[in-house]
FIVEX-792579 format. One record per residue (C-alpha): residue number from 1; chain; z, x, y. Coordinates in nm, 4 decimals, always signed. Example, Ala and Ser with C-alpha at 12.3 -4.5 7.8 and 13.67 -1.06 7.14 Angstrom:
2
- 1; A; +0.7800; +1.2300; -0.4500
- 2; A; +0.7140; +1.3670; -0.1060
//
This chain:
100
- 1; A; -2.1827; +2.5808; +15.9785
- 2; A; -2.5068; +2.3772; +15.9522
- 3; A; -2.5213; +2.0142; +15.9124
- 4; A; -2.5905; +2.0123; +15.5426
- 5; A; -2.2866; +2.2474; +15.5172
- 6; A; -2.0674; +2.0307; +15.7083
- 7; A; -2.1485; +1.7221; +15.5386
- 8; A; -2.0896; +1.8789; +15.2318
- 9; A; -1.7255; +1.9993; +15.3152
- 10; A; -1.6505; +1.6225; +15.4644
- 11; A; -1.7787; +1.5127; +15.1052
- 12; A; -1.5467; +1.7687; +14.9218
- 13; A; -1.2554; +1.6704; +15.1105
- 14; A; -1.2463; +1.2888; +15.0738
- 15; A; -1.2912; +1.3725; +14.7282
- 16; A; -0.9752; +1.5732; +14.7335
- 17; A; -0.8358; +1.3242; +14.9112
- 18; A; -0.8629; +1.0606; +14.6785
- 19; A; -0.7557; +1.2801; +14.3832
- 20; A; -0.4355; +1.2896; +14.5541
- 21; A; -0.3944; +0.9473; +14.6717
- 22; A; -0.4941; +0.8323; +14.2849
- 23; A; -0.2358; +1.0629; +14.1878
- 24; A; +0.0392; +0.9760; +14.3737
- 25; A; -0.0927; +0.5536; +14.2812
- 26; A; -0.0348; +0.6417; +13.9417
- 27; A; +0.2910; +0.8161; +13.9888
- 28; A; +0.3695; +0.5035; +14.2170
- 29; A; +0.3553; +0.2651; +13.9430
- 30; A; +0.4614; +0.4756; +13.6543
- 31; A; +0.1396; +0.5719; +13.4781
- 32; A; +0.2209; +0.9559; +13.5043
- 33; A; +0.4929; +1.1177; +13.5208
- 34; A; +0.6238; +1.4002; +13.7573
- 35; A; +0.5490; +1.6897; +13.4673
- 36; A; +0.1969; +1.5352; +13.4063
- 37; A; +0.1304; +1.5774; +13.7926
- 38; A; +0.2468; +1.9416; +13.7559
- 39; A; +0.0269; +2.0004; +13.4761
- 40; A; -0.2658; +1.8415; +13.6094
- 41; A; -0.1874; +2.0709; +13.9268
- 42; A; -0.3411; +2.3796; +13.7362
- 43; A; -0.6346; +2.2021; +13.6254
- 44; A; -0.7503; +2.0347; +13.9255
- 45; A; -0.7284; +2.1902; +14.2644
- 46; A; -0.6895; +1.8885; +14.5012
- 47; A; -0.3525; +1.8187; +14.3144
- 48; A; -0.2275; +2.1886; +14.3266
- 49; A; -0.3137; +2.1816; +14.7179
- 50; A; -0.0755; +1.8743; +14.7367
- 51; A; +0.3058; +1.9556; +14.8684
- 52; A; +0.5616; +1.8846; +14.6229
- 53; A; +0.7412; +1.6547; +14.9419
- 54; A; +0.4366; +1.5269; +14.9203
- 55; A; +0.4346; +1.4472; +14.5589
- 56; A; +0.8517; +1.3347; +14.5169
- 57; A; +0.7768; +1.0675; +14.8224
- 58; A; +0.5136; +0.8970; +14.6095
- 59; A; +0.7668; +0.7921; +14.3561
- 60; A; +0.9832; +0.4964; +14.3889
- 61; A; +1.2487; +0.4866; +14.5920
- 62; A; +1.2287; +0.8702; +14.7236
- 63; A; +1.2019; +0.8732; +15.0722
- 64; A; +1.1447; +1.2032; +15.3207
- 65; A; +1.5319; +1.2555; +15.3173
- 66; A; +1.5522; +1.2196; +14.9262
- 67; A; +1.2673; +1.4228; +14.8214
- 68; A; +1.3990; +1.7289; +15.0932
- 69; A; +1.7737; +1.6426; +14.8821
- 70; A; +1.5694; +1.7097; +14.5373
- 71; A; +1.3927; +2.0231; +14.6575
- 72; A; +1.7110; +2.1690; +14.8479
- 73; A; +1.9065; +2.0842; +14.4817
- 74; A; +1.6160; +2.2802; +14.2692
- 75; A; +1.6109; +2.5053; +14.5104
- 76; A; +1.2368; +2.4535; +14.5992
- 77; A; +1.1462; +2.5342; +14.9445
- 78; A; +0.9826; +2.2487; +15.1833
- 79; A; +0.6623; +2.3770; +15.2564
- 80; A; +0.5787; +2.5032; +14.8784
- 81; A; +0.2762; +2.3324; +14.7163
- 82; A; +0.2137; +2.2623; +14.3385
- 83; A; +0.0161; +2.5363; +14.2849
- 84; A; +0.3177; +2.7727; +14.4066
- 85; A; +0.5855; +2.6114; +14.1685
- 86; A; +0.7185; +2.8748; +13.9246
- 87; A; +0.7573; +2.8013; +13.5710
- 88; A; +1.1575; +2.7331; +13.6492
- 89; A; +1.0774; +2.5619; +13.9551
- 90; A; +0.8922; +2.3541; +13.7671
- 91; A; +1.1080; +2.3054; +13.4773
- 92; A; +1.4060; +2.2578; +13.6877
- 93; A; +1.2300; +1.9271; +13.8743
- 94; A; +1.1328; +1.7760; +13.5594
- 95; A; +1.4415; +1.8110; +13.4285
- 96; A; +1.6138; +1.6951; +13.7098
- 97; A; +1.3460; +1.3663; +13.7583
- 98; A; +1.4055; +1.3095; +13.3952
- 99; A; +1.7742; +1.2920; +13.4239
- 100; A; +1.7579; +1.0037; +13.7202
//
């Protein structure tokens, strides 16, 4: 990689970066919700690249052991990101978020 190229990949990932950690701020403090992460996860690709651990432990009062509870209940496995949800994955986390 040349310099130029390098310095352009450490610029697209900070961006990325800060998608995510906006994302999960918001979802902190109740400005999104979990199913308007999940849709913004097909329209912009740093929040599809985020794990859905990832995502869960941003919300209050989910922890590591809560959020692996959640996606063992759904049935979502630990290492899938938003981008690989399936359309019943996906239902099946909203509707259980929305029903806590």
């Amino acid at each position: 990689m040349s310099a130029q190229e390098r310095a352009d990949a450490l610029k697209k990932a900070a961006a990325a970066r800060a998608a995510r950690a906006a994302a999960k701020e918001k979802l902190k403090t109740g400005d999104l919700s979990i199913a308007e992460v999940l849709d913004s996860g097909g329209s912009e690709d740093a929040i599809a690249r985020m794990r859905v651990s990832e995502l869960l432990e941003a919300l209050p009062g989910i922890g590591k052991v809560r959020a692996a509870a959640i996606m063992e209940t759904v049935g979502i496995a630990a290492s899938r990101r938003v981008r690989g949800l399936g359309v019943h994955q996906r239902r099946a986390l909203v509707d259980f978020m929305n029903e806590k």
